[in-house]
C-alpha positions as CSV (number, residue, x, y, z in Angstrom):
1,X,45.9,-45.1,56.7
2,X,42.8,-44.6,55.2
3,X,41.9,-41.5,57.6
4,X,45.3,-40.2,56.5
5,X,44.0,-40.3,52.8
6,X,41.1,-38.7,53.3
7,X,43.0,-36.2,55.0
8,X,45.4,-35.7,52.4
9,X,42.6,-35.3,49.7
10,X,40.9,-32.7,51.4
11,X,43.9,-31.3,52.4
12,X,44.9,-30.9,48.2
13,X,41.1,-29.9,47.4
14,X,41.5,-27.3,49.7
15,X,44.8,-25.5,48.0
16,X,42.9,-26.5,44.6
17,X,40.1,-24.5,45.6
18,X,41.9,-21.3,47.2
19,X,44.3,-21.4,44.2
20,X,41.3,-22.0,41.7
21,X,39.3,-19.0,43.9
22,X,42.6,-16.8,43.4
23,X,42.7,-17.3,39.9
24,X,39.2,-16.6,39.5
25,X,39.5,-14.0,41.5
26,X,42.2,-12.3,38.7
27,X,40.1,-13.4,36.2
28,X,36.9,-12.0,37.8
29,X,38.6,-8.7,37.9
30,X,39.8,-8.4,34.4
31,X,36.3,-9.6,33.1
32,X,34.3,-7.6,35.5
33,X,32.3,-4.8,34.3
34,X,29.6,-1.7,35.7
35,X,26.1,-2.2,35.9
36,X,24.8,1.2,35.8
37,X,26.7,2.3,32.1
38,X,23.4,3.7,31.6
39,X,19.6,3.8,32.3
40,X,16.5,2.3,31.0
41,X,13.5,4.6,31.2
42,X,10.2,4.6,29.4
43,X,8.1,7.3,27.9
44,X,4.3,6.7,28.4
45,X,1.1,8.3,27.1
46,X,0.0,9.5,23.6
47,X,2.6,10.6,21.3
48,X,1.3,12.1,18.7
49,X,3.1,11.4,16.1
50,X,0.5,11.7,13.2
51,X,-3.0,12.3,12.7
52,X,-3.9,8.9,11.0
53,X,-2.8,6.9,14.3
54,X,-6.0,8.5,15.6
55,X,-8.1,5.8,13.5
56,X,-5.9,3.1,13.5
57,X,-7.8,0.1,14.8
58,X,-7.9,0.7,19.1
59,X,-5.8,3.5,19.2
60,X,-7.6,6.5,19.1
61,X,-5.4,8.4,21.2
62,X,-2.6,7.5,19.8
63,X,-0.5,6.1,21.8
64,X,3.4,5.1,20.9
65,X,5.1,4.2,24.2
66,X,8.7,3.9,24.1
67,X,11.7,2.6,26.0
68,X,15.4,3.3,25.8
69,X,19.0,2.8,26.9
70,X,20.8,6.2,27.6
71,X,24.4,5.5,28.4
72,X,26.0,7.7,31.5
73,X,28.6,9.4,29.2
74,X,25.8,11.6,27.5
75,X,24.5,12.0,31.2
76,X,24.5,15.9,32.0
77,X,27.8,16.7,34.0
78,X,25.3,17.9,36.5
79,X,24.1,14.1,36.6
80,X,27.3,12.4,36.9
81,X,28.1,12.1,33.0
82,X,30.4,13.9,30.5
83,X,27.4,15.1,28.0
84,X,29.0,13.6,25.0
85,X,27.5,13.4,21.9
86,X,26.6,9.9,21.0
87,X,25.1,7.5,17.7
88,X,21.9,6.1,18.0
89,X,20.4,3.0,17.4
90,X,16.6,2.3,16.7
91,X,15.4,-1.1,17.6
92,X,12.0,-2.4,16.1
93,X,10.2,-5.1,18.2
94,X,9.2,-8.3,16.5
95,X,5.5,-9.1,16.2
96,X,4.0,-9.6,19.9
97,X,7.2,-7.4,21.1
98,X,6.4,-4.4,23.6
99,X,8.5,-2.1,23.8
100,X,10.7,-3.6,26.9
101,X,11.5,-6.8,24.4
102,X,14.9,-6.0,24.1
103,X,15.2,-5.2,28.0
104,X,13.3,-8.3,29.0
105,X,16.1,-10.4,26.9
106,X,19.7,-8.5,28.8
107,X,19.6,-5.3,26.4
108,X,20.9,-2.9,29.4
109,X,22.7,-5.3,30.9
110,X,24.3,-6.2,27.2
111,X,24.9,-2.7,27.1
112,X,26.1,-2.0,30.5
113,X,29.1,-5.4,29.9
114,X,29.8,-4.2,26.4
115,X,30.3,-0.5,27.1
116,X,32.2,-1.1,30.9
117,X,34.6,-3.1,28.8
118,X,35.6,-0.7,26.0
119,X,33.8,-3.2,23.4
120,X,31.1,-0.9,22.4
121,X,31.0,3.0,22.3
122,X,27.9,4.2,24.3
123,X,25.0,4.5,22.3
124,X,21.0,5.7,23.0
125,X,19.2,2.9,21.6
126,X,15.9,3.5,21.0
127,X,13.1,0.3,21.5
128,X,9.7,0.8,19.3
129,X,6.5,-1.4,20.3
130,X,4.8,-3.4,17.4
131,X,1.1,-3.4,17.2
132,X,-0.6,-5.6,20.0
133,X,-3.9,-6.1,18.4
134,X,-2.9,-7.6,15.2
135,X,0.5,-9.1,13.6
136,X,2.0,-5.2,13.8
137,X,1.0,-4.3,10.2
138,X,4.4,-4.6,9.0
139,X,5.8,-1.4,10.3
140,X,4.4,-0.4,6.8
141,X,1.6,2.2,6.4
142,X,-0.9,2.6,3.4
143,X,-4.4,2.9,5.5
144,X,-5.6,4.9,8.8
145,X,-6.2,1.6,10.4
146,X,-2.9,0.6,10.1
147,X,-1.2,4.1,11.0
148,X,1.3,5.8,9.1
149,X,4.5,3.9,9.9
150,X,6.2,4.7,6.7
151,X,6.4,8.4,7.6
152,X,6.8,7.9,11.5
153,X,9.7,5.2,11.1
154,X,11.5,7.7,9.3
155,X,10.8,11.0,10.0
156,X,9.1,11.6,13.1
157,X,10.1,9.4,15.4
158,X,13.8,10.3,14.4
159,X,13.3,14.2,15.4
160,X,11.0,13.0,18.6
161,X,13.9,11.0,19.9
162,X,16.9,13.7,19.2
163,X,14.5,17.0,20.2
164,X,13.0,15.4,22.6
165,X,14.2,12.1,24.2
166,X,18.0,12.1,24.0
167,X,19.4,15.4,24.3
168,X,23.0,14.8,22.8
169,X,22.4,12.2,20.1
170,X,24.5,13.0,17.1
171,X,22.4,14.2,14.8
172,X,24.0,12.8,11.5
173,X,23.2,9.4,8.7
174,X,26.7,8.1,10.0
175,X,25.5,8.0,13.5
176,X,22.0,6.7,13.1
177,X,21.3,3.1,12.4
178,X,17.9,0.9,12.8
179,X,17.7,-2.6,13.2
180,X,15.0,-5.4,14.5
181,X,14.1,-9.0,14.6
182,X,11.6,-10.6,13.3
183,X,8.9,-8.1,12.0
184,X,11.1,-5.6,13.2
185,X,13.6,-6.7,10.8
186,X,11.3,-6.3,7.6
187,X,10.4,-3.2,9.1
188,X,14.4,-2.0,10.2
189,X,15.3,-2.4,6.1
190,X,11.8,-0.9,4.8
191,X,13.0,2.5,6.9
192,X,16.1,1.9,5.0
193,X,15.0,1.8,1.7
194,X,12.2,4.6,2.0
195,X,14.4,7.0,4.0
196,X,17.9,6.8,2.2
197,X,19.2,9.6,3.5
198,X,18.3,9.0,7.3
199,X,20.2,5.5,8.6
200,X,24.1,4.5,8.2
201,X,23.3,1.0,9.0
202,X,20.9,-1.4,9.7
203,X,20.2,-5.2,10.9
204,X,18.3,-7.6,11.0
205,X,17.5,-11.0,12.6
206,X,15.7,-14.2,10.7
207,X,12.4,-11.7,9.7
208,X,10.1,-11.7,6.8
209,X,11.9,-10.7,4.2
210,X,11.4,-12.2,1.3
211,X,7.4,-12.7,0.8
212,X,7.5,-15.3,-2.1
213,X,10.7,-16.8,-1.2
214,X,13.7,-17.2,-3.4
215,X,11.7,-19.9,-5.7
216,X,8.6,-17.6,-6.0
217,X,6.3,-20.5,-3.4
218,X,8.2,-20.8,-0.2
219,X,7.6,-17.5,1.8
220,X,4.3,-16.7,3.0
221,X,2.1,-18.7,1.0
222,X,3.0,-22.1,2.9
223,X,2.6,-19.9,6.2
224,X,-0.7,-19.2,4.9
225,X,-1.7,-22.4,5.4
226,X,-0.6,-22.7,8.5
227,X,-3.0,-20.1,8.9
228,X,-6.3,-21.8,7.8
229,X,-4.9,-24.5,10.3
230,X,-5.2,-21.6,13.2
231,X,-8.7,-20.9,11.9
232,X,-10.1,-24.7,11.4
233,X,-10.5,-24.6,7.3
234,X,-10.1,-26.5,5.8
235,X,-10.0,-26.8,1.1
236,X,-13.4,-27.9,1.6
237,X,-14.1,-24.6,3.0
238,X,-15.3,-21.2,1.6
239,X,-12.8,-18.7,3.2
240,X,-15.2,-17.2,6.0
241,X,-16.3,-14.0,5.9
242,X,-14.6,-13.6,9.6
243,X,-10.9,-14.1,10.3
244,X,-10.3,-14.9,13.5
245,X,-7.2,-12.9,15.4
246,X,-6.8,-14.0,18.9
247,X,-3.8,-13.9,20.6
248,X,-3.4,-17.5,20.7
249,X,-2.7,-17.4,16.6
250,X,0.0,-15.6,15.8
251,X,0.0,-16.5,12.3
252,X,-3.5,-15.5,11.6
253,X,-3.2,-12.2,12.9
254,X,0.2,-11.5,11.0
255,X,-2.1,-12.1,7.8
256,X,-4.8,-9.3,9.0
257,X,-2.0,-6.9,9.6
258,X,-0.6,-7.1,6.7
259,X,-4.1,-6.7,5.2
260,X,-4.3,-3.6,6.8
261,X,-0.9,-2.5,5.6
262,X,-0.8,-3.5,1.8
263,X,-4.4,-4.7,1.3
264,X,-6.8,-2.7,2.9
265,X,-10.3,-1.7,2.1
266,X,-11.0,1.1,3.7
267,X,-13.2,4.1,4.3
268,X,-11.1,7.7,3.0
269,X,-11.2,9.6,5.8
270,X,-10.7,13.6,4.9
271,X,-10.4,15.2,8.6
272,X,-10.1,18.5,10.1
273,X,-7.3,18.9,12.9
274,X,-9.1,20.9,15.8
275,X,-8.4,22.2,19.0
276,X,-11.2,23.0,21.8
277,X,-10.7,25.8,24.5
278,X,-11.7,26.4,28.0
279,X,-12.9,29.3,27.9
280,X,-12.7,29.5,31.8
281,X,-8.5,29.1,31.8
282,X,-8.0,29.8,27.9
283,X,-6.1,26.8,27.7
284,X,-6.0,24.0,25.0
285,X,-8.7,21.2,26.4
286,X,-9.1,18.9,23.6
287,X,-7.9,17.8,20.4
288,X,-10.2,15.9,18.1
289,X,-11.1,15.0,14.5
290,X,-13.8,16.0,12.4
291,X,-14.5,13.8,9.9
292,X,-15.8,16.0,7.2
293,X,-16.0,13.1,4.4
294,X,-16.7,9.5,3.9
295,X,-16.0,7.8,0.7
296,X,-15.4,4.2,0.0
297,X,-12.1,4.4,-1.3
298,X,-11.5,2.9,-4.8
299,X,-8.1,4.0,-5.1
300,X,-6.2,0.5,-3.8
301,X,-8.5,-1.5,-6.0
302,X,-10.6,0.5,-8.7
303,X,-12.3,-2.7,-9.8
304,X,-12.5,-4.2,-6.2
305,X,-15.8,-5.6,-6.1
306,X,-14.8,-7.8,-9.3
307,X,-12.2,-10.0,-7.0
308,X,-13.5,-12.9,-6.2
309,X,-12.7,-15.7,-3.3
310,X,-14.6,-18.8,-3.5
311,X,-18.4,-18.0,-2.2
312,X,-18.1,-15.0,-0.3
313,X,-17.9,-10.9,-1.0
314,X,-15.2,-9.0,-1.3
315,X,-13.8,-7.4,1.3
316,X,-14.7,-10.7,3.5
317,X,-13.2,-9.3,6.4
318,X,-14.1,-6.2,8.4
319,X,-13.4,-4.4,11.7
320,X,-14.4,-1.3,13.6
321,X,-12.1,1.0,15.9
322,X,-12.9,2.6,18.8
323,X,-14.3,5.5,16.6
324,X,-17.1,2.9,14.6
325,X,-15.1,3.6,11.6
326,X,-15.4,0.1,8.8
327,X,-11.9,-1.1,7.9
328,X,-12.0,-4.0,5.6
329,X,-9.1,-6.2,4.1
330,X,-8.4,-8.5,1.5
331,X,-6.1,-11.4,2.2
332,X,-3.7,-12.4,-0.6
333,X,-4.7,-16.2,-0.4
334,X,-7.9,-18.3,-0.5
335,X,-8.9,-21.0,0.9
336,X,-7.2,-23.5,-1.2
337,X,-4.0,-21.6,-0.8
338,X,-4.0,-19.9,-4.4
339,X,-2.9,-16.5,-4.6
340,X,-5.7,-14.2,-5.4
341,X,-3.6,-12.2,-7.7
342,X,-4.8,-8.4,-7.4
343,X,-4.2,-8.8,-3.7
344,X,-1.1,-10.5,-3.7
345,X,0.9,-8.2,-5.9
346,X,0.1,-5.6,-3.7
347,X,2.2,-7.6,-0.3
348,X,4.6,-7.8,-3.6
349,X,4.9,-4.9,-4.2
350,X,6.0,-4.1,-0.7
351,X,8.1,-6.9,-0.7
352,X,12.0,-5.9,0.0
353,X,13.2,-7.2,-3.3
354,X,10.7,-5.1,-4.8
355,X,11.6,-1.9,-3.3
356,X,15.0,-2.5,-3.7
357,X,14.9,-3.0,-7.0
358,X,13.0,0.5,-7.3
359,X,16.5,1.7,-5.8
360,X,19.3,-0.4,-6.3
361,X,21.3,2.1,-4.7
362,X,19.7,2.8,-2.0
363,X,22.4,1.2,0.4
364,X,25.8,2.8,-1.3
365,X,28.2,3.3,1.9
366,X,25.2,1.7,3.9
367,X,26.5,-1.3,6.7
368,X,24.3,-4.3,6.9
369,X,23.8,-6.8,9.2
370,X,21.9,-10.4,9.3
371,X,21.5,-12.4,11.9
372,X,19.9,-16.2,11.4
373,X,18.8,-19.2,13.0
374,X,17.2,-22.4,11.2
375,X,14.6,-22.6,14.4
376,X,13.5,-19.2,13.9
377,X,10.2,-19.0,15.6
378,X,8.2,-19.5,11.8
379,X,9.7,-21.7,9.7
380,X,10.5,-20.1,6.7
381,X,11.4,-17.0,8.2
382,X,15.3,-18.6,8.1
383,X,14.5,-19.0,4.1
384,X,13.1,-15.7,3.8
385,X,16.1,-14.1,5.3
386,X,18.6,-16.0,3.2
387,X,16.5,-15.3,-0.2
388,X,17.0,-11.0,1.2
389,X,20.7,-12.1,1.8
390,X,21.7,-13.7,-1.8
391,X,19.0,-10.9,-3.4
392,X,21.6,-8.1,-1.5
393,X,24.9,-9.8,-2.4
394,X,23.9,-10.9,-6.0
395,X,23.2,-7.0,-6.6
396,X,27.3,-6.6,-5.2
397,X,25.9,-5.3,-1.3
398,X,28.4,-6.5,0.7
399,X,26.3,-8.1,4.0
400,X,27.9,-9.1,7.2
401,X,26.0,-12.3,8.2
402,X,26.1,-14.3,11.1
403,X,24.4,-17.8,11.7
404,X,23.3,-19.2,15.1
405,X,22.8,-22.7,15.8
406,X,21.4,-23.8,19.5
407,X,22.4,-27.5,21.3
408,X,21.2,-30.7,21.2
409,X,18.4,-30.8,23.0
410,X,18.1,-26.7,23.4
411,X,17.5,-25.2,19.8
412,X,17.5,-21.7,19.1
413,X,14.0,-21.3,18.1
414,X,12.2,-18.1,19.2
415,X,14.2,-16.1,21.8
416,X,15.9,-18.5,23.5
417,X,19.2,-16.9,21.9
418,X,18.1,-13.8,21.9
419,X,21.2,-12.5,24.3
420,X,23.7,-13.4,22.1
421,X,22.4,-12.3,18.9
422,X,21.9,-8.8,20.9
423,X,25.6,-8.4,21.9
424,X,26.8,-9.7,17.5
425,X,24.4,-6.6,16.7
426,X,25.3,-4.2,19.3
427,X,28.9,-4.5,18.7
428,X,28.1,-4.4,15.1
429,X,26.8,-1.0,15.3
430,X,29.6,0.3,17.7
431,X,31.8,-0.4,15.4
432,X,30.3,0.6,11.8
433,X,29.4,3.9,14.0
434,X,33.0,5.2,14.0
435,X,34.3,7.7,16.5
C-alpha cells in the first residue's frame, strides 16, 4: 500500500510538473524577449573635446572615453536595421562610475527586454565616465584642473554624439534627455539648468542635490566630517596642509573635486593652440599647448590670502598634473566642521537651488524624474534629493518621483537595486519622448 502511495505521488508530481512546464512554457513565450535589440560599443582614445581638459589633473591628452547602447532599428538597412531616427538619452556615471556603469548593472540587457516587448521605443543612450582621480568634480567646470564640464555637458558632447557617434539621432530638445545617479544626478540637472534649450527631460537618482540640505546643516557639512574621519583628524587638529584622496575614501576625494570645481586656486593659464608638421609627409604630427602666461589668478578670491583656517596657509592643499602645473583648493570646512564662509558660498552658489532660482523657468514643458532610496550609498544623499524635490514642487514643477525600499536583510544601499531603478528611468524617458 505504501509502494502504491508513493507511486501515486509521483505519478501526480509528474502531471503537476508537465502541466506546470506547459504553462510556463505559454508564459515563457508571452514574456520572452530578443537579446540583441541593439549593441554596446565603446569609443576609446582622446576626444578632444576642449582645450582646458589638456591641464586637467592626469589628463593631458584628454581623454573622454565613452560607451553606448544603439538600438537595431537605427541600424543601417545595410546592417539589418530600418535607419530610423531615434531620441537620445545621456547617462552621467556616479562618482567612481566608468563609463560601462550602467552596462555592468543590465543597461543593454534592460534595453534589449524593454524594447523586444514594445515597453520602450529604441533609444541611443549615451554613458559618460566621471573623473577617476578625484570625486568627478561635480560634472561642473570653473578651473583647467577640473576641465570644462559646463561647456562639454552641453554643447560638445551633444554635437560629438549626433555628428559623430549615432548617425540618426533626432536632433531636437524633445528628443534629447540626460539623467544620472549619484554625482551624475547633480550633474544630469546642472546640464539642465545651464543649457535650457538643449534637454526635454531629465532624471535623477538619490545624488547631491541640495548642498546645505533643506534646514541649511544637513547636506554636506555632516559628510564633511565624515571626511576628517577618512583622513584621521580629529577637532584637536589643524586641517593639514595635505588632503589625502586615495581610492579607499571616497568621501575625501568628493571634497577635493569639488575644490577643484567651485573652489579652486589656480594658476591662469593663457595658451596658444598649435599644430606641428612633418615636414617629410606634410601631415599634422602633433598638437600641443604653449603656455604663453602664468598668473596667480585672483579672480575666484581677490582677497584670498586673507582666509584663514586654523594654523595653516591658504590654499592648504595643492597638486601637480602631468604638465607640473600648481592647482590649489580651498575646502569649504575646517577642521572643527565650521563653514569657512568665502569658500562655502562659492559650492553655494553652484548649489541646484541656487541656479534654479537664477531661472525659475528654466524647466517650463521640461519632464523630471527622481529616483530615491533611504540606503543611498552616503547618507544624506536621500535628504538631499528630497530637499531638490520639495524645492521643484514648492516652485509649482511638477516631478515624477519614485521611492525604492530593499528587504529585510538586503537593503538597497549603493547599487544593489540599481536594475530596477534603470528599467522606472528608461521607461520614463520612452515615454516623455513621444513618437
Amino acid at each position: 500500500m505504501k509502494f502504491y502511495k508513493i507511486v501515486s505521488l509521483i505519478t501526480l508530481l509528474t502531471l503537476l510538473f508537465v502541466l506546470g512546464c506547459s504553462d510556463r512554457g505559454i508564459n515563457n513565450d508571452k514574456d520572452s524577449f530578443v537579446l540583441n535589440e541593439g549593441t554596446y560599443f565603446t569609443k576609446q582614445g582622446a576626444h578632444v573635446f576642449h582645450d582646458e581638459f589638456v591641464f586637467q589633473i592626469q589628463n593631458k591628452f584628454q581623454q573622454m572615453p565613452l560607451a553606448a547602447y544603439w538600438p537595431k532599428a537605427a541600424y543601417p538597412i545595410t546592417d539589418g536595421g530600418e535607419f530610423l531616427p531615434v531620441p537620445m538619452l545621456i547617462l552621467l556615471a556616479p562618482q567612481d562610475g566608468d563609463e560601462n556603469f550602467y552596462f555592468s548593472h543590465g543597461l543593454k540587457e534592460i534595453a534589449d527586454e524593454l524594447i523586444s516587448k514594445g515597453e520602450i521605443q529604441p533609444m541611443a543612450i549615451l554613458c559618460v565616465p566621471n573623473d577617476k582621480i578625484f570625486g568627478g568634480y561635480f560634472y561642473a567646470g570653473s578651473s583647467p584642473a577640473a576641465g570644462a564640464y559646463d561647456s562639454l555637458i552641453g554643447d560638445e558632447l551633444i554635437r560629438f554624439a549626433e555628428e559623430e557617434f549615432f548617425v540618426t539621432t533626432i536632433r531636437d530638445k524633445a528628443h534629447r534627455a540626460i539623467g544620472g545617479f549619484g554625482m551624475g544626478a547633480y550633474g544630469a540637472f546642472r546640464a539642465a539648468i545651464l543649457h535650457p534649450d538643449k534637454f526635454g527631460a531629465v532624471s535623477g537618482v538619490s545624488g547631491p542635490m541640495d548642498f546645505d540640505g533643506a534646514d541649511g546643516k544637513s547636506g554636506f557639512e555632516p559628510l564633511f566630517a565624515e571626511a576628517l574621519t577618512e583622513q584621521g583628524i580629529t577637532a584637536l587638529d589643524s586641517l593639514p596642509t595635505s588632503f589625502n584622496y586615495q581610492s579607499s575614501w571616497p568621501l575625501s576625494r568628493l571634497f577635493i573635486g569639488g575644490g577643484f570645481a567651485f573652489s579652486a586656486h589656480d594658476t591662469l593659464f593663457n595658451y596658444v593652440d598649435s599644430v606641428r608638421i612633418n615636414p617629410s609627409t606634410n601631415l599634422e604630427r602633433l598638437e600641443y599647448y604653449l603656455v604663453s602666461d602664468e598668473t596667480l589668478d585672483t579672480t575666484i578670491f581677490p582677497n584670498s590670502n586673507s582666509i584663514e583656517y586654523p594654523g595653516v596657509t591658504v590654499p592648504p592643499n595643492t597638486f601637480k598634473n602631468n604638465s607640473s602645473f600648481v592647482y590649489g583648493f580651498h575646502l569649504p570646512f575646517n577642521n572643527v566642521g565650521q563653514e569657512v564662509t568665502p569658500v562655502w558660498n562659492r559650492w553655494l552658489n553652484n548649489n541646484l537651488p541656487t541656479l534654479f532660482a537664477a531661472n525659475p523657468n528654466v524647466f517650463d514643458g521640461v519632464n523630471i524624474w527622481i529616483g530615491n532610496f533611504s540606503e543611498s550609498t552616503f547618507g544624506n544623499y536621500y535628504e538631499q534629493t528630497n530637499s531638490w524635490v520639495s524645492t521643484l514642487r514648492n516652485a509649482g514643477v511638477v516631478v515624477d518621483d519614485y521611492n525604492l525600499t530593499g528587504y529585510e536583510g538586503h537593503p538597497a544601499n549603493r547599487d544593489q537595486y540599481m536594475y530596477d531603478l534603470l528599467r522606472e528611468m528608461l521607461i520614463f524617458h520612452s515615454e516623455r519622448f513621444g513618437n
